[in-house]
N, C-alpha and C positions, 0 to 999 in steps of 0.2 A: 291589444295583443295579449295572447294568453301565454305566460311565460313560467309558469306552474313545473312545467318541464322540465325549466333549466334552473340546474341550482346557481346560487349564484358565488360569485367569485370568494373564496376564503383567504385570500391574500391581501385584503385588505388594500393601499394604495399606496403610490410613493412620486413624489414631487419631484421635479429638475429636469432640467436641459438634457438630452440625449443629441449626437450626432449621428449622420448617416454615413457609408461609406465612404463621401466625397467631402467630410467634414461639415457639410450642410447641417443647420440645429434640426433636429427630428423632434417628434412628437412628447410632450414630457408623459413622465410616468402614468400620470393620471387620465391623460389625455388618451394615450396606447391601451392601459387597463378598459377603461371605456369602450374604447372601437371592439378589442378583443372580447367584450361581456355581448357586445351589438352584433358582430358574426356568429358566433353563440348562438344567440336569439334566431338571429335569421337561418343559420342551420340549423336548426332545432324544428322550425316552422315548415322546412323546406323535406328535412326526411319526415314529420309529421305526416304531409300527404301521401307520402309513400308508404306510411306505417311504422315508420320506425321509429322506435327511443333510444337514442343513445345517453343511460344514465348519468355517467358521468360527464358530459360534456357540456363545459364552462368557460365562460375568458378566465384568462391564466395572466399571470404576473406577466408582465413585459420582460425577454427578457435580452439578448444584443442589440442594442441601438434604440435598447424602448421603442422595439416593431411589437407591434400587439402583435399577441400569439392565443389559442384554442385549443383548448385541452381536452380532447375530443375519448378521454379517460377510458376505464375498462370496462368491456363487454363478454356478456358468455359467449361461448364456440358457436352456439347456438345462432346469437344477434349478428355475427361477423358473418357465420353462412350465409345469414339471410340478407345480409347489405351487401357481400360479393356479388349475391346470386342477383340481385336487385339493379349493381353495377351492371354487369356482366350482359343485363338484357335490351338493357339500356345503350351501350357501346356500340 
């Protein structure tokens, strides 16, 4: 997998127990950072066929209930037209 792409997480990691809404133990920090750096990838891969780079888009620090999250970061007006227009024809 060519991951060149996506830069990777600058948040570095963080250990412990997290719960979920139902007080269930959730994913620990490190675990969450993880899945979020692996959606990443796989989005990355996935508007790759379509053409598209979103630069900044990277896992993100975990961060209510250490639910990995995607930081899917800032694009020019330009890249956002062009991923609407991309949604859009796709819908």
């Amino acid at each position: 997998m060519d991951d060149s792409h996506v830069r990777p997480s600058v948040y570095g990691s963080r250990s412990g127990p997290g719960t979920d809404a139902t007080g269930r133990p959730g994913p620990s920090g490190d675990e969450a950072l993880r899945e979020g750096d692996l959606a990443a990838r796989d989005l990355a891969e996935a508007l790759k066929l379509a053409g598209i780079t979103l630069p900044s888009l990277r896992g993100d620090f975990p961060g209510f209930e250490n639910r990995p999250l995607v930081h899917l970061g800032g694009a020019s007006a330009a890249l956002a037209r062009e991923l609407a227009a991309w949604v859009r024809g796709r819908a």
